[in-house]
N, CA, C and O atoms as CSV, one atom per row, in Angstrom:
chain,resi,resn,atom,element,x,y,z
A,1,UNK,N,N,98.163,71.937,77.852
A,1,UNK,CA,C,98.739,73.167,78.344
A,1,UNK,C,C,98.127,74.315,77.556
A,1,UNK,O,O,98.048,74.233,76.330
A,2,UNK,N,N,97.670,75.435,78.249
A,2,UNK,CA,C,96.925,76.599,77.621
A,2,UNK,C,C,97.924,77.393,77.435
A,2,UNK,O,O,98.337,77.986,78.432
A,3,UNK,N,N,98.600,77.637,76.112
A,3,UNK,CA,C,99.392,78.569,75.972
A,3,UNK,C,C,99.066,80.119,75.867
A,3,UNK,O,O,99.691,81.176,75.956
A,4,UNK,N,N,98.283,79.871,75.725
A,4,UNK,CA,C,97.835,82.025,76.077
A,4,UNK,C,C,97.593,81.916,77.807
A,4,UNK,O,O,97.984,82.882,78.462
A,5,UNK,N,N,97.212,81.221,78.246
A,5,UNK,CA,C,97.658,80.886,79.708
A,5,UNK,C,C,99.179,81.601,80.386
A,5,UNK,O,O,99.536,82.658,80.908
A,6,UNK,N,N,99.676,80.476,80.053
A,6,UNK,CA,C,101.405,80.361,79.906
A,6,UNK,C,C,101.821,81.396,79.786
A,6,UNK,O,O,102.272,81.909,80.810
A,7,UNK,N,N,101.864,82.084,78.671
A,7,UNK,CA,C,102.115,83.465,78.394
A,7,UNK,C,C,101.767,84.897,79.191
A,7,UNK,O,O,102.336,85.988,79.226
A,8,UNK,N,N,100.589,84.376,79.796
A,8,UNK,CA,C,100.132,85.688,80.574
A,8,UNK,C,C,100.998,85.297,81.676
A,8,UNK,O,O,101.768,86.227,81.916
A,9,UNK,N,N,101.194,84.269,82.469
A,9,UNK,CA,C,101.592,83.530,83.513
A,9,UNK,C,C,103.245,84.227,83.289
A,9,UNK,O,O,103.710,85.024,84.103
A,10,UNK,N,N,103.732,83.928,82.486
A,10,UNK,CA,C,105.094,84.510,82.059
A,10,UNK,C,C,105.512,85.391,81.738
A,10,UNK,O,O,106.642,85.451,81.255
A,11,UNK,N,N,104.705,86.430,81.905
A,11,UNK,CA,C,104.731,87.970,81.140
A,11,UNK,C,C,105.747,89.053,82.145
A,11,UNK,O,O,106.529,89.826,81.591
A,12,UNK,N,N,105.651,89.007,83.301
A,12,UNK,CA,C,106.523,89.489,83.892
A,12,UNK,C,C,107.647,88.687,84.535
A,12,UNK,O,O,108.224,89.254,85.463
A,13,UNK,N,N,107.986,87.680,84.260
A,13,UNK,CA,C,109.137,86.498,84.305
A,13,UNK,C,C,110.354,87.470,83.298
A,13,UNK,O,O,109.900,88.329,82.542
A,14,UNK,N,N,111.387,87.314,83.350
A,14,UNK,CA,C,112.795,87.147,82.671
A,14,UNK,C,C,112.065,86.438,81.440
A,14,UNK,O,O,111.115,85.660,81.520
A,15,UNK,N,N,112.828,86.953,80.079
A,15,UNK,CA,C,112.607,86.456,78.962
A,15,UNK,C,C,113.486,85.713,78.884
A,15,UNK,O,O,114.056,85.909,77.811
A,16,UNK,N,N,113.886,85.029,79.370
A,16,UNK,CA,C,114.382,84.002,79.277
A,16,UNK,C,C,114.094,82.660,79.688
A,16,UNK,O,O,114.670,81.621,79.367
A,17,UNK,N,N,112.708,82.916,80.761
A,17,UNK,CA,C,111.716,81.869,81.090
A,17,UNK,C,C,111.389,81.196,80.337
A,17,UNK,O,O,111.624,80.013,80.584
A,18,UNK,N,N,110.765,81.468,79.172
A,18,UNK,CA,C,110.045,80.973,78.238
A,18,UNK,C,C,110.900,80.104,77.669
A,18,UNK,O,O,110.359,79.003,77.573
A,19,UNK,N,N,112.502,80.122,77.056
A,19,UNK,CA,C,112.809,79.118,77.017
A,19,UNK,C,C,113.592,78.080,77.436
A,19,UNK,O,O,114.189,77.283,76.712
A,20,UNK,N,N,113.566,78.124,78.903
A,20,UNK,CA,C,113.625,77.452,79.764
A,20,UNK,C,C,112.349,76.211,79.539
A,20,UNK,O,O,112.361,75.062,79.098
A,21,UNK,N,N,111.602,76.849,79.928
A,21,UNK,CA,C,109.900,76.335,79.917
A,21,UNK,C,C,109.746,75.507,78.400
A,21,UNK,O,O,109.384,74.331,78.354
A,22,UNK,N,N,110.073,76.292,77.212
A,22,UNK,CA,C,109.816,75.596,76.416
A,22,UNK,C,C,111.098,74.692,76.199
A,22,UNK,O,O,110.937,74.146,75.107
A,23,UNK,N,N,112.188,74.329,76.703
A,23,UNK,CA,C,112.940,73.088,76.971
A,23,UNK,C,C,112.684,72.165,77.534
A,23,UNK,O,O,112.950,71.045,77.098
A,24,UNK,N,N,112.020,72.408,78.804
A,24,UNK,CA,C,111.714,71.801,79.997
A,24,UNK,C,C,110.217,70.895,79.459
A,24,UNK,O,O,109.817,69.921,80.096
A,25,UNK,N,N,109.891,71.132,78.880
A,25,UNK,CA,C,107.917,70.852,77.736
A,25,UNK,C,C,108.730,70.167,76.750
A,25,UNK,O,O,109.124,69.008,76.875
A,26,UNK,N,N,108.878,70.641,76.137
A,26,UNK,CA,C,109.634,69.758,74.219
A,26,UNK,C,C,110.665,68.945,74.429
A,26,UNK,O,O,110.596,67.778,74.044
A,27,UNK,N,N,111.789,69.431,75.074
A,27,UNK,CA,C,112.672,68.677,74.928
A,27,UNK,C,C,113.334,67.698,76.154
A,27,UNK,O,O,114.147,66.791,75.978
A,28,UNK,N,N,112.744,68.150,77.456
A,28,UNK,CA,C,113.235,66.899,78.407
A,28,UNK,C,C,111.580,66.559,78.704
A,28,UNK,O,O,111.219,65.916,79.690
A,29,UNK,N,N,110.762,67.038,77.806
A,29,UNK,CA,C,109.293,65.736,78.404
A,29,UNK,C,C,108.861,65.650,79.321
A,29,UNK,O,O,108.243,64.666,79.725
A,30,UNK,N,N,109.175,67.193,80.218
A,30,UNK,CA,C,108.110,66.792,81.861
A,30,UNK,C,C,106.917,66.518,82.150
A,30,UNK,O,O,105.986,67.146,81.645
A,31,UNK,N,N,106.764,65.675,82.889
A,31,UNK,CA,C,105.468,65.894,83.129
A,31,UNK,C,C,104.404,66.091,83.888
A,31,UNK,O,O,103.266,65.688,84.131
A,32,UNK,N,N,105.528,67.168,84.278
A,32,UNK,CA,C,105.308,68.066,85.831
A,32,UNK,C,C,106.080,68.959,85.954
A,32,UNK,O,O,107.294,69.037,85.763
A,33,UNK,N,N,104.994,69.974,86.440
A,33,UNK,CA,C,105.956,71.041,86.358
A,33,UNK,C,C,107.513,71.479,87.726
A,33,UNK,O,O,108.443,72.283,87.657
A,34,UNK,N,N,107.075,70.431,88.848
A,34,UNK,CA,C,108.012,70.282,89.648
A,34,UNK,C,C,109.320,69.585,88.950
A,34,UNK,O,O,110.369,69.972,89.466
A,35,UNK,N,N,109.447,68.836,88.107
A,35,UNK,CA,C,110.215,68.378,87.621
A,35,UNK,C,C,111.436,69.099,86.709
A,35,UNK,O,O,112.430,68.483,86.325
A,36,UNK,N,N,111.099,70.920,86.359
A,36,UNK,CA,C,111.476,71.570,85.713
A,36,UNK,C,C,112.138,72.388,87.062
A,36,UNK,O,O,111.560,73.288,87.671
A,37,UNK,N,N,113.524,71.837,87.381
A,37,UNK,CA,C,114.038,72.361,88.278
A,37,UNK,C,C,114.699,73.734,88.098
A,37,UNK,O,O,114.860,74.615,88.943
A,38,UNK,N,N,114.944,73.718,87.177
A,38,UNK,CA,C,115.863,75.402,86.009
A,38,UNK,C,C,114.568,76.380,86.716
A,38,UNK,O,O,114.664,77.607,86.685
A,39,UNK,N,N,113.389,75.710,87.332
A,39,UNK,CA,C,112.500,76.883,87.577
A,39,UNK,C,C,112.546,77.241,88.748
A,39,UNK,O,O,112.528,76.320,89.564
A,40,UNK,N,N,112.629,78.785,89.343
A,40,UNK,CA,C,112.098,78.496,90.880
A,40,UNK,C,C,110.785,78.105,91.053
A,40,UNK,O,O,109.805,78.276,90.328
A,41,UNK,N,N,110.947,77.384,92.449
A,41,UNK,CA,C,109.862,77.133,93.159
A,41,UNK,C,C,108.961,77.354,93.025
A,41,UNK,O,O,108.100,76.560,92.647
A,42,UNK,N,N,108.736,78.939,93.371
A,42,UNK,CA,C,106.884,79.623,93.507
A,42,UNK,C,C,106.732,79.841,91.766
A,42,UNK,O,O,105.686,80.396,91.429
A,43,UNK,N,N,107.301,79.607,91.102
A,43,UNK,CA,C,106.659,79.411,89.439
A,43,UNK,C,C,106.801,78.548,89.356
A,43,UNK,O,O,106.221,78.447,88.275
A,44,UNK,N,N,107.266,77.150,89.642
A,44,UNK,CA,C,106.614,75.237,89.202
A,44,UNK,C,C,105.285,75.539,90.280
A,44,UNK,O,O,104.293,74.870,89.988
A,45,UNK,N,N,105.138,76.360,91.364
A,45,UNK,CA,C,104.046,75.869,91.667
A,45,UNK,C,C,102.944,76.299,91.082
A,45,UNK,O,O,102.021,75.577,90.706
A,46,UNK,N,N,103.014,77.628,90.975
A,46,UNK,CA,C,101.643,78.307,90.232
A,46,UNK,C,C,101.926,77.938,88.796
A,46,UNK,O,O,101.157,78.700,88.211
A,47,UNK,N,N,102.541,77.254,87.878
A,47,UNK,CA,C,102.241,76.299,86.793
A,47,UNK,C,C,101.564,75.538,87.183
A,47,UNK,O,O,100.497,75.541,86.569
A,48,UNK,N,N,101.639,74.620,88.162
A,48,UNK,CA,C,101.233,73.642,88.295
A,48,UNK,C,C,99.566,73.749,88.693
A,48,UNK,O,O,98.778,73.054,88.050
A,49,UNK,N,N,99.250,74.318,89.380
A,49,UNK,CA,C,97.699,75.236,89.388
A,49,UNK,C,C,97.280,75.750,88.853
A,49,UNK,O,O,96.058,75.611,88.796
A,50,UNK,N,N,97.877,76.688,88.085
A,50,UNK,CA,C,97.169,77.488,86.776
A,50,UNK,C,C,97.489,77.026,85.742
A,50,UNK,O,O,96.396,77.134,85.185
A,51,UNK,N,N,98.204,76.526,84.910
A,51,UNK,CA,C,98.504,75.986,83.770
A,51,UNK,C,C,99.252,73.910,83.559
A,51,UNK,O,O,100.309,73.494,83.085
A,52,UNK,N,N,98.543,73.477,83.926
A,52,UNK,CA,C,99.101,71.874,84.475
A,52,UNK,C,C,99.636,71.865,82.867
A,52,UNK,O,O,99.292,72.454,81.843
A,53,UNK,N,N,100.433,71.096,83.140
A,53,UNK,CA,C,100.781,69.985,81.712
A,53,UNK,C,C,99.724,68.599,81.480
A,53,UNK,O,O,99.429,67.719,82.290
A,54,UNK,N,N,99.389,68.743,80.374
A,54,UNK,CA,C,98.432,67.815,79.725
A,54,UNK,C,C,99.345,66.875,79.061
A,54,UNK,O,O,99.609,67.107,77.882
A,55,UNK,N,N,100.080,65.442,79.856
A,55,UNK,CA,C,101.115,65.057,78.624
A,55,UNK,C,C,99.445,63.756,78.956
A,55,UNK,O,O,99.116,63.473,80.108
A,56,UNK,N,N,98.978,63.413,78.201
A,56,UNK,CA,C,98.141,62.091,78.225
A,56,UNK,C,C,98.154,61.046,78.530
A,56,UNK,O,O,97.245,60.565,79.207
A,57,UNK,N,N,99.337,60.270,78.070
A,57,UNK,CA,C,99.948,59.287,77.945
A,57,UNK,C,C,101.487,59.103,78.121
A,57,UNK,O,O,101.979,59.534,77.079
A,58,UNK,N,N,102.365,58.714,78.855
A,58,UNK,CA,C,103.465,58.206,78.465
A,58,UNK,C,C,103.825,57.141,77.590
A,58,UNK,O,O,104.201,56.184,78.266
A,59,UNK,N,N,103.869,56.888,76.258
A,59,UNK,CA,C,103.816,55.688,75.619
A,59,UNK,C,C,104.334,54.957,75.933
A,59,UNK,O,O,103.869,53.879,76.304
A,60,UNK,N,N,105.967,55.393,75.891
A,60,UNK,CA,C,106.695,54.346,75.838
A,60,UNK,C,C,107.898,55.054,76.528
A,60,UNK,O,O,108.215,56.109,75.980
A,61,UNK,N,N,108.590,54.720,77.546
A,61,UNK,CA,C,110.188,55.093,78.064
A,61,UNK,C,C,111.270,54.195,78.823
A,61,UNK,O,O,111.053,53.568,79.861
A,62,UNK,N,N,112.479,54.247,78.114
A,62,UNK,CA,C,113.259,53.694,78.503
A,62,UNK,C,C,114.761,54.669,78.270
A,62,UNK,O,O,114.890,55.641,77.527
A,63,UNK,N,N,115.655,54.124,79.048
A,63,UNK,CA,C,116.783,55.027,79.196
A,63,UNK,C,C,117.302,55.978,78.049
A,63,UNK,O,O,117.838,57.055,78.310
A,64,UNK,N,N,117.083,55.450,76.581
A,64,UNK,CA,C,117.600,55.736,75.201
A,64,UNK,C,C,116.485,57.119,74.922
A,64,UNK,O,O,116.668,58.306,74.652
A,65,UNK,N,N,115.178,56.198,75.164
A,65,UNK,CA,C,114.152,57.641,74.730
A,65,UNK,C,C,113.098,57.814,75.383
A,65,UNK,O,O,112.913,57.162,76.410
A,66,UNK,N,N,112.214,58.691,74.951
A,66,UNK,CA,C,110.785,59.037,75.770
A,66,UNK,C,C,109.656,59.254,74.759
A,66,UNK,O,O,109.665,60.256,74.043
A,67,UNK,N,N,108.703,58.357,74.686
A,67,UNK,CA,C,107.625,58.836,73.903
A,67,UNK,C,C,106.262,59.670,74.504
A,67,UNK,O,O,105.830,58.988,75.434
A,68,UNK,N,N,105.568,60.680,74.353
A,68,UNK,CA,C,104.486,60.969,75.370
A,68,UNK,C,C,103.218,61.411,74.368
A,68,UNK,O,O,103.324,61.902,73.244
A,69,UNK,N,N,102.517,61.231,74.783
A,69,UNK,CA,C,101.213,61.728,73.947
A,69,UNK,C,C,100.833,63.113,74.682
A,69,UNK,O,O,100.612,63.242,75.886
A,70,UNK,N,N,100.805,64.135,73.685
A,70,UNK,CA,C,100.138,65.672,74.623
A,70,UNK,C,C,99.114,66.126,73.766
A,70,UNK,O,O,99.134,66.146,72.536
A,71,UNK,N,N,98.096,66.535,74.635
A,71,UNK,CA,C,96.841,67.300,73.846
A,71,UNK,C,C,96.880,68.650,73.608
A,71,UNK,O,O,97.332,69.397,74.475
A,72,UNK,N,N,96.386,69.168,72.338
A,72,UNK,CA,C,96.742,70.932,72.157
A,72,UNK,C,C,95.745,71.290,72.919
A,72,UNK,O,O,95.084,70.653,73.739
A,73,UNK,N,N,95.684,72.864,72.406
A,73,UNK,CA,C,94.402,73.407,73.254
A,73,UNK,C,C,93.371,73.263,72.179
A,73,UNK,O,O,92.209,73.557,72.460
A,74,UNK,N,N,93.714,72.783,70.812
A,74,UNK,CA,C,92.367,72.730,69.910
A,74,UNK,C,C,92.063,71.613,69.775
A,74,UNK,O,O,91.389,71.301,68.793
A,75,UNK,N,N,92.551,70.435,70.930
A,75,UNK,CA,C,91.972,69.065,71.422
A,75,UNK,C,C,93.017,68.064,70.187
A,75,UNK,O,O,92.750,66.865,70.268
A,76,UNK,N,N,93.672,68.268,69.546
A,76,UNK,CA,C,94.191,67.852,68.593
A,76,UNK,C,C,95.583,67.284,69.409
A,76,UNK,O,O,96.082,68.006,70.272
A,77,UNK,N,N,96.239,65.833,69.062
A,77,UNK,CA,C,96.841,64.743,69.984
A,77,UNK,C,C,98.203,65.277,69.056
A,77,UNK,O,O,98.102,65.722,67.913
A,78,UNK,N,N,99.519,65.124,69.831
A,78,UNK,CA,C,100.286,65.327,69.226
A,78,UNK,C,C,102.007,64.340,69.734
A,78,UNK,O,O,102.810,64.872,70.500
A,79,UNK,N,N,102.252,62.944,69.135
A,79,UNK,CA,C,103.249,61.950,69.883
A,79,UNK,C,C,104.417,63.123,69.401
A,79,UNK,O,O,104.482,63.870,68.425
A,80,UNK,N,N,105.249,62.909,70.519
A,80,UNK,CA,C,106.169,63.528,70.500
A,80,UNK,C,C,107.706,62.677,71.135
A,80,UNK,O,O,107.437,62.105,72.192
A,81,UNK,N,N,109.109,62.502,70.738
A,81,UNK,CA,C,109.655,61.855,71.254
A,81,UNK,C,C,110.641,62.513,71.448
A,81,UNK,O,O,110.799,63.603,70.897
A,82,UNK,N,N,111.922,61.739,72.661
A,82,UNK,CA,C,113.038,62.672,72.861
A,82,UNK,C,C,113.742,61.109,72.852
A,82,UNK,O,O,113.239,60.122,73.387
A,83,UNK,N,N,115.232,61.150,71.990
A,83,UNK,CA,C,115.755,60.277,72.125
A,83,UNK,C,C,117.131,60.855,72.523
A,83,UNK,O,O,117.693,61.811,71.988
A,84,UNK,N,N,117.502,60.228,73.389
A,84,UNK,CA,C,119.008,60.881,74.590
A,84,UNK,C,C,120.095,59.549,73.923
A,84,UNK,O,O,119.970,58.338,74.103
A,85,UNK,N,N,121.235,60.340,73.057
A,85,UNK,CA,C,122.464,59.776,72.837
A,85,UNK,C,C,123.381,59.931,74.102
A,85,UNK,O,O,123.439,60.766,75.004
A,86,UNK,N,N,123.996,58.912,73.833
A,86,UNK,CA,C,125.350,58.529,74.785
A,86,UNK,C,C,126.561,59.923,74.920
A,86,UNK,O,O,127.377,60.186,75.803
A,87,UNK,N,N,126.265,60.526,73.782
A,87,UNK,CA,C,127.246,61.751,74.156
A,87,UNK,C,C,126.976,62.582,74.839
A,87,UNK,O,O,127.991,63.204,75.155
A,88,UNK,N,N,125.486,63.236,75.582
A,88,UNK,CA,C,124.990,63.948,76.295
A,88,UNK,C,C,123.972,64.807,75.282
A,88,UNK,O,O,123.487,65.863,75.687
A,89,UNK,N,N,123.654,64.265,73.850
A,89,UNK,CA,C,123.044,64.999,72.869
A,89,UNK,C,C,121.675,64.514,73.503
A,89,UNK,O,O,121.558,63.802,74.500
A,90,UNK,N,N,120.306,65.232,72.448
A,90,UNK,CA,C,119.805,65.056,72.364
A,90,UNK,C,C,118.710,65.140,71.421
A,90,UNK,O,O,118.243,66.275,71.322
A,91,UNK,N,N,118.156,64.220,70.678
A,91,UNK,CA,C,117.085,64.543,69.292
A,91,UNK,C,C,115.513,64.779,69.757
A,91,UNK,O,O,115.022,64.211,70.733
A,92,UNK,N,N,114.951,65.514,69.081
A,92,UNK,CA,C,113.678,65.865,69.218
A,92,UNK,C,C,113.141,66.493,67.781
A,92,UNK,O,O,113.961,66.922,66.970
A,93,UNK,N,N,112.130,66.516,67.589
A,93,UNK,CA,C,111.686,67.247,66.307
A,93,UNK,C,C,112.251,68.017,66.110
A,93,UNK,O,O,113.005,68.317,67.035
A,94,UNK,N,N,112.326,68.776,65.012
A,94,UNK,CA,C,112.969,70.521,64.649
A,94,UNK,C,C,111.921,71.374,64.541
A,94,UNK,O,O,110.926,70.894,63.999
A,95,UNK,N,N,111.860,72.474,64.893
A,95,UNK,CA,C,110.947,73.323,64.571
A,95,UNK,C,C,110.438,74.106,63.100
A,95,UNK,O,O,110.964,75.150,62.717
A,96,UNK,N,N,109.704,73.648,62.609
A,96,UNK,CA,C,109.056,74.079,61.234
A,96,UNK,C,C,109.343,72.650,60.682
A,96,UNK,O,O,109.119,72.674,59.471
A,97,UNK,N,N,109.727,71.488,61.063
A,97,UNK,CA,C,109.890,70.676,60.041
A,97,UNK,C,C,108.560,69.474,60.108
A,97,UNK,O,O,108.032,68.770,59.246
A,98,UNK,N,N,108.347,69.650,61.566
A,98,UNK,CA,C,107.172,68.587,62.443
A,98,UNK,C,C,106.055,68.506,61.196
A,98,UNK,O,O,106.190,68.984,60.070
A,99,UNK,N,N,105.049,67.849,61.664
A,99,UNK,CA,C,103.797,68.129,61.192
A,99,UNK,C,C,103.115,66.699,61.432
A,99,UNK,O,O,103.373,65.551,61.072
A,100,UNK,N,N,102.011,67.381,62.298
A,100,UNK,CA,C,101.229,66.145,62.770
A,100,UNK,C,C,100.221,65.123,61.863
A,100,UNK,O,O,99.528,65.373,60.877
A,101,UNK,N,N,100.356,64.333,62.336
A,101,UNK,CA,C,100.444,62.660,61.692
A,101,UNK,C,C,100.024,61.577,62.014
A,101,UNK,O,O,100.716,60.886,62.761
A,102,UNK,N,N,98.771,61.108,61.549
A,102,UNK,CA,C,98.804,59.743,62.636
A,102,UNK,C,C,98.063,58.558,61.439
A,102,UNK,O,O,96.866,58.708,61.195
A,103,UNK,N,N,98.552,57.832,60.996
A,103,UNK,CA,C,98.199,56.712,60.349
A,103,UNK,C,C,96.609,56.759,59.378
A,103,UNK,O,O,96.155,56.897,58.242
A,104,UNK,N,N,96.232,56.525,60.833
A,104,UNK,CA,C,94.548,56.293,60.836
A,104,UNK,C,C,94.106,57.604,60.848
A,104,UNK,O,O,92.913,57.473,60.573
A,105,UNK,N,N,94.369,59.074,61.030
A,105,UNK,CA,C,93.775,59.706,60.994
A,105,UNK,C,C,94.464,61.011,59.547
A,105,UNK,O,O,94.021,62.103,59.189
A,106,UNK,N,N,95.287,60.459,59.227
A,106,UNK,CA,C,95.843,61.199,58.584
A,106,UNK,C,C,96.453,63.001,58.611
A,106,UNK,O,O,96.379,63.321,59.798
A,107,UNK,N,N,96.771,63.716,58.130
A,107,UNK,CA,C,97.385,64.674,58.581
A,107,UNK,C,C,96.759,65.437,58.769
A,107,UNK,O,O,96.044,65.848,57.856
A,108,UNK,N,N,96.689,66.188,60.428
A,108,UNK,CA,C,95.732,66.806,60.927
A,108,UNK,C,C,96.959,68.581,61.083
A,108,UNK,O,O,96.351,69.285,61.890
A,109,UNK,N,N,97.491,68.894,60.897
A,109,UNK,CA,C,97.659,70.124,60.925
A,109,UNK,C,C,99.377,70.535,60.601
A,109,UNK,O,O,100.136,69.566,60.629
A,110,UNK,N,N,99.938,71.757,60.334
A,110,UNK,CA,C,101.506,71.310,60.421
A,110,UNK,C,C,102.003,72.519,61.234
A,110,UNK,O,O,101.691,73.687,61.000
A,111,UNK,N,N,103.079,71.956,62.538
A,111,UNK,CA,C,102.789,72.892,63.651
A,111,UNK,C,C,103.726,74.338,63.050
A,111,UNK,O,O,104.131,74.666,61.935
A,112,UNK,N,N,103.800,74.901,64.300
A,112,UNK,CA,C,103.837,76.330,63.885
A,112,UNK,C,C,105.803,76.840,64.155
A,112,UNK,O,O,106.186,77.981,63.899
């Protein structure tokens, strides 16, 4: 996903798009932008043409959680998971606490 894209794409949207959008991306894992129903219509579609979602991979999903692999725009891979409790909660990274990670490649950046 090209976020200076996104942004231009969203610039005359309700500020409140954005975090919609960035719920609909981080925390329920679409991977499509039709799938982000909180949106109207004629904006899942022109997301979906001008700015697609890059999720790579779905790793792994089952009812409890969602794993997905997404590529930045500086080509850099980033697993990301959402795990859905029984109370209607839901866990996902925190913001400022993340920082990307991968075994074999060791720590490639710490997000923003």
């Amino acid at each position: 996903m090209n976020l200076s894209l996104l942004k231009e794409i969203l610039k005359d949207q309700p500020k409140f798009r954005y975090q919609q959008v960035y719920k609909a991306v981080y925390q329920e894992l679409i991977g499509d932008w039709q799938e982000a129903t909180i949106l109207p219509l004629v904006l899942r579609e022109k997301l979906n043409a001008e700015c697609p979602l890059s999720i790579e991979a779905e790793i792994s999903s089952s009812k409890e959680s969602k794993k997905a692999l997404i590529t930045l725009e500086d080509g850099l891979k980033v697993e990301t998971v959402l795990i859905s409790h029984k109370d209607k909660r839901n866990t996902v990274c925190a913001d400022g606490l993340c920082f990307l990670c991968h075994w074999d490649l060791g720590f490639q950046k710490k997000s923003d």
